[in-house]
N, C-alpha and C positions, 0 to 999 in steps of 0.2 A: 382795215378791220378784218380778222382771222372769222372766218366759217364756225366757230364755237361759240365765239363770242357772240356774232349774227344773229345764228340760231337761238344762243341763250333770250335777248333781249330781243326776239320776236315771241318767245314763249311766253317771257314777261307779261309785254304787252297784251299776249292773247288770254290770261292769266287775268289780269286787269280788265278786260273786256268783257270776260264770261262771270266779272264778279260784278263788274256796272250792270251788264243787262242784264242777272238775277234782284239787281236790286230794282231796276227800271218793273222789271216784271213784278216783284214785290209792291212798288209804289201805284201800279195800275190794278194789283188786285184790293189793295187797301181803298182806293178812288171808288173802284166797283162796292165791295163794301158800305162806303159811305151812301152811298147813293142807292142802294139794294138790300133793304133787310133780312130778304130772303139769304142774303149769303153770294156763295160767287154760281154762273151757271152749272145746271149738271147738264152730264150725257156728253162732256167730251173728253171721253177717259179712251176712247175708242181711237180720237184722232191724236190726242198725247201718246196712244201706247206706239201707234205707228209712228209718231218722229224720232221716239227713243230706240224701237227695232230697228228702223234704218239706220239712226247716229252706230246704233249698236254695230249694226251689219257691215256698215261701211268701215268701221275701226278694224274689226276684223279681217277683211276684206286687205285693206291698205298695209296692215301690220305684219297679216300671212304674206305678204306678197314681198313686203321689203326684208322681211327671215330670211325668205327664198332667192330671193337676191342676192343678199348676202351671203349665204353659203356657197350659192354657185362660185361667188369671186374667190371665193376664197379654194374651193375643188379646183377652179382654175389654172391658180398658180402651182398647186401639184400638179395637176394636168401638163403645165408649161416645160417643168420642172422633170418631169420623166420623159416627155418629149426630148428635150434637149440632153439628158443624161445617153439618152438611147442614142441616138446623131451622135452625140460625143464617142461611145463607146465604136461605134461604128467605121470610123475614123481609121481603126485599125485595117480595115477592109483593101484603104487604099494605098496606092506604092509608096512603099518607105520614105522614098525622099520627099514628098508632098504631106505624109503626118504631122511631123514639126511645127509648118507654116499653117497646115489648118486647125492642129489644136491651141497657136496663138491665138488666132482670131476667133474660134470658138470664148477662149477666155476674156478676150477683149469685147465681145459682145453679150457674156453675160455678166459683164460690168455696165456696160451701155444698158443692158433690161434692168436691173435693179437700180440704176439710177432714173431711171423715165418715170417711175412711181414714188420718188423721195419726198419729191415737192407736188403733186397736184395743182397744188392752192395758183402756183405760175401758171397759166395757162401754154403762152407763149416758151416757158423753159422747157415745158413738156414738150410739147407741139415738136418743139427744136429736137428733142432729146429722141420723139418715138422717129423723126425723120432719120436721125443716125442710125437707130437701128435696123430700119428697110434698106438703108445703105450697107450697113453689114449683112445683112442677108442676103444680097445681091452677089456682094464680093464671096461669102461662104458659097453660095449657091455655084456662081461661075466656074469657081475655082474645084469645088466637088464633081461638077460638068465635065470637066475639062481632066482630072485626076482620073477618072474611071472610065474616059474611053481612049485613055491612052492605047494604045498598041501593046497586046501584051495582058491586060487586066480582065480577069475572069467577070463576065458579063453580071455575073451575080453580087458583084460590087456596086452598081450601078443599081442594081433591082434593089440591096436592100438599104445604100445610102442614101438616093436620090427620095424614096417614100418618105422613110424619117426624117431628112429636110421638110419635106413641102411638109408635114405636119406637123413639125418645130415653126417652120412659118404663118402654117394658118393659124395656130392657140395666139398669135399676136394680134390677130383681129378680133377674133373671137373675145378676147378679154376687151381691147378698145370699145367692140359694142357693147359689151355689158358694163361696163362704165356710164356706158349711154342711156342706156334702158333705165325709163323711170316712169311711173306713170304720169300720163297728162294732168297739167297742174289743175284742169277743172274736178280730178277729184280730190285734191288738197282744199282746192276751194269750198267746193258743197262741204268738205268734213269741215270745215271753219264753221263754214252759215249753220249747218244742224246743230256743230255744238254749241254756237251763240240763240239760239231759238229754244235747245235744248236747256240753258241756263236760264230764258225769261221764262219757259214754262217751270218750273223747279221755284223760278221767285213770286211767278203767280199763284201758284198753290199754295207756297208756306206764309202766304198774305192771313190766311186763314187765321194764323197761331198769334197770338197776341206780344209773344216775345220774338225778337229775331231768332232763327236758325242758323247760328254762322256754322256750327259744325257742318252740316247738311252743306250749306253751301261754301261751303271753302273745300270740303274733299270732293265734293263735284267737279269743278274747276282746274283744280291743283292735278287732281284724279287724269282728266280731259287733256289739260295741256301737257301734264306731263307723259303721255299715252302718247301723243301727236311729235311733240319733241324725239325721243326713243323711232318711231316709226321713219322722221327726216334724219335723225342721224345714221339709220341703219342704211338710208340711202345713198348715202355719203361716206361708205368707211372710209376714206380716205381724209377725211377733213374733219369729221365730228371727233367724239370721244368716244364710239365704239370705231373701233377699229379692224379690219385685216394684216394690218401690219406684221401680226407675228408670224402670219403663214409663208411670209418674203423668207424664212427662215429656212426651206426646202430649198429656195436658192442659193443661199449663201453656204447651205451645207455643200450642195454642190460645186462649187466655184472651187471651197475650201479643197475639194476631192480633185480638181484639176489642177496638179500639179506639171 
């Protein structure tokens, strides 16, 4: 089952859940009701307003956070992408007969980068695909090593190919953690439980009104889950239906420019 799909029919579910427990909270204020002709109690407009500021706060909180995530990956890969254009350019630095063989494997390894991101969803293909590319950057690396302190090669080869490597190599970590980086799932969780608490208060109050509210509560819900869904995909561009995918396209410009 595909990461969309997952996601979808977990929204579902949560969707169905924040409409049970508005209705549960509806059939407990009608109970009270029955039971209370005064009505439902007052004076706790103080502790509803605080579960809704926090539901509030925390959506906020969760929503800013996976925007900013996602942009970062996405700066990234231009980040990647000028790194390695610059290494690329660089290239010229060292003795002629050594260019040839390292702008092959320049190109053969920004084929191996754009493939390590095609499939996510495999863990294992990945896994396999980012280990290739540490192995090309071994081989890039050695072989840059070994070209500019030839006998003969102005030390300034050295100074300015050697930096642009090792910072064409770190942006490949730097992206792998930020893949990583996600918040701890206990705040995915508390944002579940507030909004499920948050829908039995909403069904407790509209107990009051003699006809159902479905408007009120259906865009509450729908509102909710779909707020929460939007938030898990952004943390996911790789899998959901918001995507980074088109920024891959600083690479492929690039590859195209390595002839």
């Amino acid at each position: 089952m595909t990461f969309e799909i997952t996601a979808l029919l977990l929204i579902a579910a949560l969707l169905l859940a924040l409409l049970a427990t508005s209705e549960i909270g509806r059939r407990l204020g009608l109970a009270r009701l029955r039971h209370d002709p005064d009505g439902l109690p007052k004076g706790f407009s103080a502790s509803e307003g605080a579960v809704f500021a926090l539901l509030g706060l925390l959506l906020a909180f969760t929503f800013s956070g996976a925007a900013s995530r996602f942009e970062d990956r996405r700066h990234l890969i231009t980040a990647e992408t000028n790194a390695i254009g610059t290494a690329y350019l660089r290239i010229d630095l060292l003795p002629e007969d050594a260019q040839a063989d390292m702008r092959d494997r320049f190109r053969r390894y920004l084929d191996a980068r754009l493939e390590s991101y095609q499939n996510v969803a495999d863990r294992a293909g990945t896994a396999a695909s980012l280990a290739e590319d540490e192995a090309f950057q071994r081989e890039i690396w050695a072989t840059a090593v070994a070209a500019s302190l030839r006998p003969g090669v102005p030390t300034q080869a050295a100074m300015l190919m050697l930096p642009a490597l090792n910072e064409m190599i770190d942006i490949t970590t730097t992206r792998v953690t930020a893949t990583r980086n996600h918040p701890p799932p206990v705040i995915f969780m508390l944002l579940v439980v507030l909004s499920l608490v948050g829908a039995l208060l909403v069904g407790y109050g509209s107990s009051v009104n003699r006809g159902r509210t479905w408007l009120h509560t259906v865009a509450f819900a729908a509102i909710l889950s779909l707020t929460i869904y939007v938030i898990v995909d952004l943390e996911f561009p790789r899998l959901g239906l918001i995507r980074v995918d088109s920024a891959d396209q600083a690479l492929v410009d690039l590859r195209a420019s390595m002839k």
